[in-house]
N, CA, C and O atoms as a printed pandas DataFrame, in Angstrom:
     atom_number atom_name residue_name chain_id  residue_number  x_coord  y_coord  z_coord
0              1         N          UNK        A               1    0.101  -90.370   74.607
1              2        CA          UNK        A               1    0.685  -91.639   74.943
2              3         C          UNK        A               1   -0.214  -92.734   74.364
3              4         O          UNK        A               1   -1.427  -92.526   74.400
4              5         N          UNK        A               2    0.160  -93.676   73.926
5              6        CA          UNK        A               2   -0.201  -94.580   73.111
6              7         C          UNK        A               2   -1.002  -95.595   74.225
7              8         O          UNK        A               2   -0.690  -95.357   75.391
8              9         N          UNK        A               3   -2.168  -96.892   73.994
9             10        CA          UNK        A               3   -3.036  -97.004   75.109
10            11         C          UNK        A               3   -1.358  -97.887   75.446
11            12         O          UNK        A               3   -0.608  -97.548   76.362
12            13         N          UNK        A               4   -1.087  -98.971   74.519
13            14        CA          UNK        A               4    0.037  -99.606   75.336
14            15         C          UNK        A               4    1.204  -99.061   76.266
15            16         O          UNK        A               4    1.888  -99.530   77.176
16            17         N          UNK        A               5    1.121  -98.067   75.722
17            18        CA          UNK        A               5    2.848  -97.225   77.021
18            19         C          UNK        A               5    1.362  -97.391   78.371
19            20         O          UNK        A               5    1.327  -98.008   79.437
20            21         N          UNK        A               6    0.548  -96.717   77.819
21            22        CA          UNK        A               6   -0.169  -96.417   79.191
22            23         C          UNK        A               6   -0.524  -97.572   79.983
23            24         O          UNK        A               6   -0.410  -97.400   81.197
24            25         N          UNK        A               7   -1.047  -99.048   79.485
25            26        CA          UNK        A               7   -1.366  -99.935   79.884
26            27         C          UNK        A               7    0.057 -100.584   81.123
27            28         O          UNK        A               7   -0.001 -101.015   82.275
28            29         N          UNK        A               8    1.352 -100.330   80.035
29            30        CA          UNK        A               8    2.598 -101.075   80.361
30            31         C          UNK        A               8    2.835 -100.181   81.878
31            32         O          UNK        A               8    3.506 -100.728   82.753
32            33         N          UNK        A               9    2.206  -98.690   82.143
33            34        CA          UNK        A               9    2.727  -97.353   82.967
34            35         C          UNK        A               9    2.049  -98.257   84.058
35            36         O          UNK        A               9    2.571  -98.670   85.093
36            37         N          UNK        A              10    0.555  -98.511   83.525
37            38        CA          UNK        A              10    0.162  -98.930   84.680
38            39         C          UNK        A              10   -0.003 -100.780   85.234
39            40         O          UNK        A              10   -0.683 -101.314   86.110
40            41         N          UNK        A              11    0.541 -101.074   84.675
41            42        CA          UNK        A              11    1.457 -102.428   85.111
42            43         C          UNK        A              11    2.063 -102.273   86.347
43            44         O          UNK        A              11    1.654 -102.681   87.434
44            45         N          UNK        A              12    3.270 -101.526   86.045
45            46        CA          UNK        A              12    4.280 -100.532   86.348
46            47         C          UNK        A              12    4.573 -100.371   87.727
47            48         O          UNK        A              12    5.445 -100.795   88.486
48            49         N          UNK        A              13    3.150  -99.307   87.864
49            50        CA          UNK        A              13    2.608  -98.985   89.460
50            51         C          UNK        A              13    2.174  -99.804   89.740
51            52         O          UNK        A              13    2.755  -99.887   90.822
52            53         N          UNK        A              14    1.431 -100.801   89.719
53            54        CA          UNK        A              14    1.001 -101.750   90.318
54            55         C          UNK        A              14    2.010 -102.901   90.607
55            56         O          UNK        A              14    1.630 -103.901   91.216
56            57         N          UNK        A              15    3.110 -102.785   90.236
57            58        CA          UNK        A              15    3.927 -103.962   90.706
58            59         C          UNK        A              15    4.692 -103.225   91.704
59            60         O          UNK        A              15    5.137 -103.771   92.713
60            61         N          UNK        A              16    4.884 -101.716   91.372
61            62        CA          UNK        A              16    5.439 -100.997   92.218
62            63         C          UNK        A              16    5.058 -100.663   93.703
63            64         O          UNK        A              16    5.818 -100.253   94.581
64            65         N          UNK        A              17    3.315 -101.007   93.819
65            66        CA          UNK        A              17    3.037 -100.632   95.083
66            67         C          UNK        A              17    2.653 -101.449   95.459
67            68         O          UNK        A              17    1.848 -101.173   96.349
68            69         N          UNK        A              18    2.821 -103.020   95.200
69            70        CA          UNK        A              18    2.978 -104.424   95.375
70            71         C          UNK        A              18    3.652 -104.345   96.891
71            72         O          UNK        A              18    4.819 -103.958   96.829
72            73         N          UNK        A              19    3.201 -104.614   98.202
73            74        CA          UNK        A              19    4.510 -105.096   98.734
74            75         C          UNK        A              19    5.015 -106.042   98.876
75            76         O          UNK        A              19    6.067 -106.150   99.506
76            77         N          UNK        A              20    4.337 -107.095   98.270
77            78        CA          UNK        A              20    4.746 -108.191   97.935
78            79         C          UNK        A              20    5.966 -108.796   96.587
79            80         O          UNK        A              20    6.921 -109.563   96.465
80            81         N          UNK        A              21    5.085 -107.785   95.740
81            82        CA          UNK        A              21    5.872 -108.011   94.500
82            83         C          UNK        A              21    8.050 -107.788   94.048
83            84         O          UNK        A              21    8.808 -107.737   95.017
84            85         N          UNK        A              22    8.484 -107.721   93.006
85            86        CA          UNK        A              22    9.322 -107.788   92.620
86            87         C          UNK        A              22   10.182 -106.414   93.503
87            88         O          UNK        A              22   11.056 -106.715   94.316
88            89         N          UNK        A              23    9.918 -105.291   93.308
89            90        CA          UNK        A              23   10.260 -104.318   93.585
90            91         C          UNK        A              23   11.150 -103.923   94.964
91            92         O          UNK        A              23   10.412 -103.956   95.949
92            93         N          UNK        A              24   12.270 -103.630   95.230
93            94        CA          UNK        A              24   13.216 -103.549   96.123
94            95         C          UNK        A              24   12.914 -102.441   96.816
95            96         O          UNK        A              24   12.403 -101.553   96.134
96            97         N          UNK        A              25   13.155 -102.083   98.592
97            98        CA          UNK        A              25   13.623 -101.227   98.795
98            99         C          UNK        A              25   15.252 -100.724   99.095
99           100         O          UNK        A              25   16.243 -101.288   99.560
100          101         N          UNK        A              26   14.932  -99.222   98.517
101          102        CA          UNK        A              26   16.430  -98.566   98.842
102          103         C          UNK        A              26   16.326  -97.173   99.695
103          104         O          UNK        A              26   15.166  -96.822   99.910
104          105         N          UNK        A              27   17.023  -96.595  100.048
105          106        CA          UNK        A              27   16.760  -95.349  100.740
106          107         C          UNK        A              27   17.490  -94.202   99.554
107          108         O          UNK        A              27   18.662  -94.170   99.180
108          109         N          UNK        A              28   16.881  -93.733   99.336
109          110        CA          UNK        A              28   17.070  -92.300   98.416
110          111         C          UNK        A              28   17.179  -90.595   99.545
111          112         O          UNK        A              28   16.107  -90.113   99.910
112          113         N          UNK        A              29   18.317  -89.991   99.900
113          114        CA          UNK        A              29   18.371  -89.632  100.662
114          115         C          UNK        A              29   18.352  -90.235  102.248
115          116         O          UNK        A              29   19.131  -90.924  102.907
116          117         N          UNK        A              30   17.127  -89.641  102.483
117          118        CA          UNK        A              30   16.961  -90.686  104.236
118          119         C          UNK        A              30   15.365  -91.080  103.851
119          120         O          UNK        A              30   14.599  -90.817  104.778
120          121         N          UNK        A              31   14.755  -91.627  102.728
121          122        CA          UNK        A              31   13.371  -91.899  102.398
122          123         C          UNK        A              31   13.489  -93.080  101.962
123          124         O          UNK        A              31   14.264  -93.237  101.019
124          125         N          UNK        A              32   12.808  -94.191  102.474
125          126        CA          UNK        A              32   13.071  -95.155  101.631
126          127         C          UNK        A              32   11.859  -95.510  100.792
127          128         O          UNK        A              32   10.694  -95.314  101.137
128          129         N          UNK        A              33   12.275  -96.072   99.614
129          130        CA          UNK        A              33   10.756  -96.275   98.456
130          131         C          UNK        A              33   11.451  -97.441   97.942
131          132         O          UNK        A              33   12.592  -97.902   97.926
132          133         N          UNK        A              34   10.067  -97.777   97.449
133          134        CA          UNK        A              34    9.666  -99.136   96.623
134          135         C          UNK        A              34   10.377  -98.700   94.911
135          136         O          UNK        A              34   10.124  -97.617   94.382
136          137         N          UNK        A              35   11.287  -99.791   94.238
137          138        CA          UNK        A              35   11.790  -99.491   93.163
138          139         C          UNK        A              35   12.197 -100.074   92.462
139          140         O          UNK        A              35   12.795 -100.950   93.087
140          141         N          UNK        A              36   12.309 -100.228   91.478
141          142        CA          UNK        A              36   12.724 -100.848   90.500
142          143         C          UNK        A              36   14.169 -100.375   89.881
143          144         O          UNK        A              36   14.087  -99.453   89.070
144          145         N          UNK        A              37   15.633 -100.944   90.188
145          146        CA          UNK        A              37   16.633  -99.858   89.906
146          147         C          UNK        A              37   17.423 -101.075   88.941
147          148         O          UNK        A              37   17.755 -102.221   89.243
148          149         N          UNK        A              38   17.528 -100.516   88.002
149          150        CA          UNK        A              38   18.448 -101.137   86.915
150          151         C          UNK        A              38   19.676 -101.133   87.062
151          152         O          UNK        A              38   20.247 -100.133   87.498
152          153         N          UNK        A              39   20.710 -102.903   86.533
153          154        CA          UNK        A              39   21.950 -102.772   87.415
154          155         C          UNK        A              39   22.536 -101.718   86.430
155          156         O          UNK        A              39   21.869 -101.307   85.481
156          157         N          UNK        A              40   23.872 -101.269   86.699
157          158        CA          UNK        A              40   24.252  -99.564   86.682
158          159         C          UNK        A              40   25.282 -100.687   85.275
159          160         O          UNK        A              40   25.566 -101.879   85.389
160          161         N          UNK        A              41   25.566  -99.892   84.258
161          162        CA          UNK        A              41   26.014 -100.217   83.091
162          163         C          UNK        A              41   27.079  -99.084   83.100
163          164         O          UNK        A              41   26.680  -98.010   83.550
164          165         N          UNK        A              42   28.379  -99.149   82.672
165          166        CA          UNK        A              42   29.375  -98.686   81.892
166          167         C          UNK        A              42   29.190  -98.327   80.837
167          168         O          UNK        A              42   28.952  -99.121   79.927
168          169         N          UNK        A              43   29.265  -96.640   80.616
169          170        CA          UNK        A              43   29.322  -95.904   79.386
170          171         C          UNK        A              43   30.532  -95.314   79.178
171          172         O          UNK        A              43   31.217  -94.505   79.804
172          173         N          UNK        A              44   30.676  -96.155   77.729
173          174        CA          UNK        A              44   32.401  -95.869   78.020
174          175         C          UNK        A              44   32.384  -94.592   76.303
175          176         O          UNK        A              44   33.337  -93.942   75.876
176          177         N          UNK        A              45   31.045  -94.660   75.771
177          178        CA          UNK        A              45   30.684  -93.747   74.841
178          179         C          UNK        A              45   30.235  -92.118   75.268
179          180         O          UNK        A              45   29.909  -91.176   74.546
180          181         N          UNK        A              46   30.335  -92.200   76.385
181          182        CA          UNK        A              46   29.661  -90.806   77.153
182          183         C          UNK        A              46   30.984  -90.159   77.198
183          184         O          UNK        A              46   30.711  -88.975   77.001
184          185         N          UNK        A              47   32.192  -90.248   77.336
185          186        CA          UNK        A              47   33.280  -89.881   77.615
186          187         C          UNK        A              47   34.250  -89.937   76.289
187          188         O          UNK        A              47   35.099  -90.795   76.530
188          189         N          UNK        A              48   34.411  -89.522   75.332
189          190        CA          UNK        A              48   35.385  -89.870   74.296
190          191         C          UNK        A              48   36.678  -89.172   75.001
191          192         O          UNK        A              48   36.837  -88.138   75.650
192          193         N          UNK        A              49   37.691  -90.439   74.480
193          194        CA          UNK        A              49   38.914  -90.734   75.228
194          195         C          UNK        A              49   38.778  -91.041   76.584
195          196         O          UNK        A              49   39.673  -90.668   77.343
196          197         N          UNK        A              50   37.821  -91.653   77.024
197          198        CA          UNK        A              50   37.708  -92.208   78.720
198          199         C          UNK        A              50   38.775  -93.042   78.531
199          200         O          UNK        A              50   39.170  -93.288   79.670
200          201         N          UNK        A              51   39.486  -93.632   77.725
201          202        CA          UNK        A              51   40.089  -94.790   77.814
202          203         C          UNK        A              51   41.484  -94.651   78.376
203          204         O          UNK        A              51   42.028  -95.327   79.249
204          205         N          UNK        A              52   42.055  -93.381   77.519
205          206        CA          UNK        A              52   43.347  -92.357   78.016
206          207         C          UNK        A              52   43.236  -91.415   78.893
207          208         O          UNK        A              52   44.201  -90.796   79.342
208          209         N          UNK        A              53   41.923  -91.206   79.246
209          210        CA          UNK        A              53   42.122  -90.187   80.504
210          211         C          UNK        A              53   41.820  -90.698   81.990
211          212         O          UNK        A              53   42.109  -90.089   83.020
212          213         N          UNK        A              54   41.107  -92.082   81.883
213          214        CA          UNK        A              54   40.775  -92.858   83.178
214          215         C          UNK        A              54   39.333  -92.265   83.609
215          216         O          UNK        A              54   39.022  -92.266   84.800
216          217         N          UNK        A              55   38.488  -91.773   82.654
217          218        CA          UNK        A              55   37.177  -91.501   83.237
218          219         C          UNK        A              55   36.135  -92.060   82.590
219          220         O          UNK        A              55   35.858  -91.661   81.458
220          221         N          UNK        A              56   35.418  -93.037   83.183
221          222        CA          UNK        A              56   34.340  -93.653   82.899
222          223         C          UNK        A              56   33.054  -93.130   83.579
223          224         O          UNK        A              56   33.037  -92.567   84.673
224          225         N          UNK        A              57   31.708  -93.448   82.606
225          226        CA          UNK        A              57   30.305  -93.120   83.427
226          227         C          UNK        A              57   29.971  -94.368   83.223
227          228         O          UNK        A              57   30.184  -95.132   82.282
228          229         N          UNK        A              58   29.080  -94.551   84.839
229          230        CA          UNK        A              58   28.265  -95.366   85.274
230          231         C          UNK        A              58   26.759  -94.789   84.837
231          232         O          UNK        A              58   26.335  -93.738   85.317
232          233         N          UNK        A              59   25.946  -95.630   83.817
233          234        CA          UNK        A              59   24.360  -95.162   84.029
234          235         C          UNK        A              59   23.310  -96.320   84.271
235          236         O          UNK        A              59   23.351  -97.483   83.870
236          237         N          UNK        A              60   22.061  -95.475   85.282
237          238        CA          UNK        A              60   21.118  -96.425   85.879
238          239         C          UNK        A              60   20.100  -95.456   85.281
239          240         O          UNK        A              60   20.111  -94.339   84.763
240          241         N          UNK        A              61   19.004  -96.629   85.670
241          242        CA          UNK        A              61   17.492  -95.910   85.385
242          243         C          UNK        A              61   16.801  -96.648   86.812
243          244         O          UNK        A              61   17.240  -97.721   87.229
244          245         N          UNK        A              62   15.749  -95.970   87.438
245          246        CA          UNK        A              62   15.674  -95.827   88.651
246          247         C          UNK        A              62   13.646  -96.079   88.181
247          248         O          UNK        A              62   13.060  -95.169   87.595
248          249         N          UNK        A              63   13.173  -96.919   88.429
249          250        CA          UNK        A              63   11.382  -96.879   88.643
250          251         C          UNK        A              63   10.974  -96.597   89.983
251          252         O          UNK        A              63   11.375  -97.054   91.053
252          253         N          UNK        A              64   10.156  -95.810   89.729
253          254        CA          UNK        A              64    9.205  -95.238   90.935
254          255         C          UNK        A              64    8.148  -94.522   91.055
255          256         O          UNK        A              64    7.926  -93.766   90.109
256          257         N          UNK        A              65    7.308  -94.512   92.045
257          258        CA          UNK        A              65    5.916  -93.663   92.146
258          259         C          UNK        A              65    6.732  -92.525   92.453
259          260         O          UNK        A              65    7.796  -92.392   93.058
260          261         N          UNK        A              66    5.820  -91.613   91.778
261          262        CA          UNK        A              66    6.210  -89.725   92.015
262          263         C          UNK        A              66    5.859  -89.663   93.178
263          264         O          UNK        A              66    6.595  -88.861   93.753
264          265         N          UNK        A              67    4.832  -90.247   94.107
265          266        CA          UNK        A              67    4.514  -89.402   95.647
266          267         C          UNK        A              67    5.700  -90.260   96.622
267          268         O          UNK        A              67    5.535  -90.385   97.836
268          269         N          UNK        A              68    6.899  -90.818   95.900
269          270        CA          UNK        A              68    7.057  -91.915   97.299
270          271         C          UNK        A              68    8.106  -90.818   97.444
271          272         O          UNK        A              68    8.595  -90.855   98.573
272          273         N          UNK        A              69    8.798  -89.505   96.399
273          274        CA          UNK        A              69    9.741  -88.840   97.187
274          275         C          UNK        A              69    9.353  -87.373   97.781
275          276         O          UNK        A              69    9.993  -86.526   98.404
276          277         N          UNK        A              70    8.025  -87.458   97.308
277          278        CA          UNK        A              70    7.880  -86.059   97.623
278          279         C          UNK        A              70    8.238  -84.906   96.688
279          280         O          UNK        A              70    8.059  -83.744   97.053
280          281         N          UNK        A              71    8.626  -85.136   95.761
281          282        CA          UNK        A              71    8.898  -84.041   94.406
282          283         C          UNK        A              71    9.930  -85.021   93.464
283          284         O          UNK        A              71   10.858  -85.790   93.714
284          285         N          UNK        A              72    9.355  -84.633   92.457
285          286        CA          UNK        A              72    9.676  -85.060   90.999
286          287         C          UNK        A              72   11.514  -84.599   91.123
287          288         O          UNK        A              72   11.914  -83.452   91.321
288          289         N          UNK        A              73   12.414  -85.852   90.942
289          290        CA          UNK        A              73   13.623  -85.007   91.053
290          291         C          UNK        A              73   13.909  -84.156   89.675
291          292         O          UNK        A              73   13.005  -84.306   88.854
292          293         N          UNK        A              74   14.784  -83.450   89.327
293          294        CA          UNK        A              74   15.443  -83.039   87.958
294          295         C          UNK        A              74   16.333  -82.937   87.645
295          296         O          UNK        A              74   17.167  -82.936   88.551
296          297         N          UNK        A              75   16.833  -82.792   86.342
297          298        CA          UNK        A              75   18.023  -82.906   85.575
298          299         C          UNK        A              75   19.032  -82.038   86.574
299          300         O          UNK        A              75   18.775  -80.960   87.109
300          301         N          UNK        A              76   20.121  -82.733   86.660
301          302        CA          UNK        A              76   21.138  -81.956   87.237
302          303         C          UNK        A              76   21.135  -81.993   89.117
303          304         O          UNK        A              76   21.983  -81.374   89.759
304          305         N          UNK        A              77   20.351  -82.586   89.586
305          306        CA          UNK        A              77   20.163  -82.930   90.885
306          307         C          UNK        A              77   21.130  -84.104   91.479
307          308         O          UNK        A              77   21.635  -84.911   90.699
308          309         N          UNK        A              78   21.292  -84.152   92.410
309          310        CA          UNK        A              78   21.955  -84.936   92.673
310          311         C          UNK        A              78   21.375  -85.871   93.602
311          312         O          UNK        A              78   20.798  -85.207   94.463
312          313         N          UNK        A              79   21.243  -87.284   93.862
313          314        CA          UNK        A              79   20.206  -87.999   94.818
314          315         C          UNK        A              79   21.339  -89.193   95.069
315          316         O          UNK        A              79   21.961  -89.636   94.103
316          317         N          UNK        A              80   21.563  -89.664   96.342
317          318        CA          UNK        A              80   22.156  -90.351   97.069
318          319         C          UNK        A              80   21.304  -91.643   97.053
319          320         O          UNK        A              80   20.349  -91.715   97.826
320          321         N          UNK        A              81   21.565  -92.567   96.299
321          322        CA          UNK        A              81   20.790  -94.103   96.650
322          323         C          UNK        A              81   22.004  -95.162   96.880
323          324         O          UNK        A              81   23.093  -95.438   96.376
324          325         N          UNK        A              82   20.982  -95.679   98.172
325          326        CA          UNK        A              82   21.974  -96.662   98.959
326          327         C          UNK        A              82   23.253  -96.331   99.317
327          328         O          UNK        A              82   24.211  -97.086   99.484
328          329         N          UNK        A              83   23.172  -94.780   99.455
329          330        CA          UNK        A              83   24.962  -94.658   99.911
330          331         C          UNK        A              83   25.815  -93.806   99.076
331          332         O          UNK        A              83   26.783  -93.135   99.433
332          333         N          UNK        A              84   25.128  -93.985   97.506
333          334        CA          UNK        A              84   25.866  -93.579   96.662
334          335         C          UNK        A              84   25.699  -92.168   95.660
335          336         O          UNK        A              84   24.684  -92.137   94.964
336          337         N          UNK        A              85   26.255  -91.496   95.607
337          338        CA          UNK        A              85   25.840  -90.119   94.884
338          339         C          UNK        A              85   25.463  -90.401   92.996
339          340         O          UNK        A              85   26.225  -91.041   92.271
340          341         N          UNK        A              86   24.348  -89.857   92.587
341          342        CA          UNK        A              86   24.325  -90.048   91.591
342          343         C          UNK        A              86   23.545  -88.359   91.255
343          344         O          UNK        A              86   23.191  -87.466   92.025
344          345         N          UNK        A              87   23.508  -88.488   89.711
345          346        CA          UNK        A              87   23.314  -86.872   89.204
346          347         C          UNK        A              87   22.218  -87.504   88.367
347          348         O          UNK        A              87   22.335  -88.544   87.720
348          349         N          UNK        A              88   21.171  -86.766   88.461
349          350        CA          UNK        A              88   19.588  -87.023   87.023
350          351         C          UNK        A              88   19.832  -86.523   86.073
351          352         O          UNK        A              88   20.053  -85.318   85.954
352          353         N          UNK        A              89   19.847  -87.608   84.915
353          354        CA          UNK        A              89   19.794  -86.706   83.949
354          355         C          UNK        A              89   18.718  -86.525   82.911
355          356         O          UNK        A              89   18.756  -85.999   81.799
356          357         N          UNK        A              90   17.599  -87.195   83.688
357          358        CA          UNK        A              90   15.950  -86.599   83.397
358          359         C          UNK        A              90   15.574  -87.713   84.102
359          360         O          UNK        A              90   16.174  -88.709   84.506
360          361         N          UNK        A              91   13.821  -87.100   84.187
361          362        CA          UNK        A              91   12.610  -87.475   85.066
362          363         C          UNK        A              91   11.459  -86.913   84.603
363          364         O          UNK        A              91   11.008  -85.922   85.177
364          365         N          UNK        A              92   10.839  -87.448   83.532
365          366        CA          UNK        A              92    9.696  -87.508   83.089
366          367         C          UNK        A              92    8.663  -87.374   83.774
367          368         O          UNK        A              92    8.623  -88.274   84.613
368          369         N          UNK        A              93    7.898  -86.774   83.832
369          370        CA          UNK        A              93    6.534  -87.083   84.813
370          371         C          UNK        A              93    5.748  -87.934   84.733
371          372         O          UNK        A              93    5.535  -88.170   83.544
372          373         N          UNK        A              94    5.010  -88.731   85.572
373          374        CA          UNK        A              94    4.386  -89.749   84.693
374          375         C          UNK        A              94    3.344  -89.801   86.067
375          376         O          UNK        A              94    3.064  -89.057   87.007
376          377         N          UNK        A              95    2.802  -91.700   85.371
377          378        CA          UNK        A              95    2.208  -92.401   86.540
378          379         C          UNK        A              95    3.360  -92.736   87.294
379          380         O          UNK        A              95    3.611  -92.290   88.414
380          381         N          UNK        A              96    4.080  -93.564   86.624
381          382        CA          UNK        A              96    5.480  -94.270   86.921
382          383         C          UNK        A              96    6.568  -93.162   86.541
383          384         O          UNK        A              96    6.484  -92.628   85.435
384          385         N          UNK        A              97    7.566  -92.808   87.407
385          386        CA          UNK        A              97    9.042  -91.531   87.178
386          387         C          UNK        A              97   10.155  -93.024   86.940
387          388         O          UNK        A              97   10.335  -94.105   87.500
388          389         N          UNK        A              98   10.676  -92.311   85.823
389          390        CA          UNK        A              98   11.909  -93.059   84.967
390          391         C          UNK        A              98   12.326  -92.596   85.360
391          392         O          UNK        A              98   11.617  -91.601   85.510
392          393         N          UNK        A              99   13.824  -92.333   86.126
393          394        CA          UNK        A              99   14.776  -91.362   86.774
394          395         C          UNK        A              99   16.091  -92.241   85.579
395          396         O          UNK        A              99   16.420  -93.388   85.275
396          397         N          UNK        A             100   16.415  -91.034   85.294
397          398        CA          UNK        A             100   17.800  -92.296   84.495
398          399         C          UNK        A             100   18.984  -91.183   85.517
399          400         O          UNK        A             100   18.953  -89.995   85.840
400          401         N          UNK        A             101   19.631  -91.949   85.679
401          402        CA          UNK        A             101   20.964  -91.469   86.705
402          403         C          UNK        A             101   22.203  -91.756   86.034
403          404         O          UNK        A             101   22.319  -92.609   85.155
404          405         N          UNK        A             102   23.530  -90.702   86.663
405          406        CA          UNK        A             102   24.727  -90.819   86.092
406          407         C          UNK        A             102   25.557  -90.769   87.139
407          408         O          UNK        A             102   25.140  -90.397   88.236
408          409         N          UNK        A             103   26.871  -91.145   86.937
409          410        CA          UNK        A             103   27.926  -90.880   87.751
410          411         C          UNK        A             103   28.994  -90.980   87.778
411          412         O          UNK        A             103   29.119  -92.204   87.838
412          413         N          UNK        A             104   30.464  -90.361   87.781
413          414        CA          UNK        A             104   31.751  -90.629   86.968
414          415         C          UNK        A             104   32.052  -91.648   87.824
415          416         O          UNK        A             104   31.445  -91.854   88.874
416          417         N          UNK        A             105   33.334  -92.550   87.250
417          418        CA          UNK        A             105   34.210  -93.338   87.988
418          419         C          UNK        A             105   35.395  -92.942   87.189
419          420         O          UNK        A             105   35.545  -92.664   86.000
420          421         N          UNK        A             106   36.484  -93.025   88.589
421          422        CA          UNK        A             106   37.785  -92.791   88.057
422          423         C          UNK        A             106   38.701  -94.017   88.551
423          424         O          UNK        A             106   39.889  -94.069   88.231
């Protein structure tokens, strides 16, 4: 990792375990953590012919400390934030866990 990814990683956590700072809570399962969650974008390229078949994906990317869930989630998991079901479709290990998340809409 390059010193800047690493410098930017640890930015990162530190705004993350801010409780002051920017960082929202949400409950992930029944846990709630400090996070950084990107608003959820329409992929209307993930689906060819979503347009004629009525199926769209929603994708987010999710910031967080690895100890706030207790295990690193993974691809293909499914994690409930704020209510809502979403599927991983990776989680890097890090200082800071990128969770990028998916989820159909019909």
């Amino acid at each position: 990792m390059s010193a800047a990814r690493e410098q930017l990683a640890r930015d990162l956590a530190a705004v993350l375990a801010d409780p002051h700072g920017p960082a929202e809570e949400v409950t992930i399962g029944s846990v709630v953590v400090r996070t950084i969650l990107s608003r959820p974008e329409l992929d209307r390229s993930a689906a060819p012919g979503a347009g004629s078949e009525g199926l769209l994906v929603e994708r987010s990317v999710l910031y967080l400390l690895p100890d706030e869930l207790g295990s690193v989630p993974v691809p293909g998991q499914e994690l409930v934030v704020d209510g809502v079901r979403w599927l991983v479709l990776s989680s890097p290990p890090g200082l800071v866990l990128r969770v990028e998340l998916m989820r159909y809409l019909t």
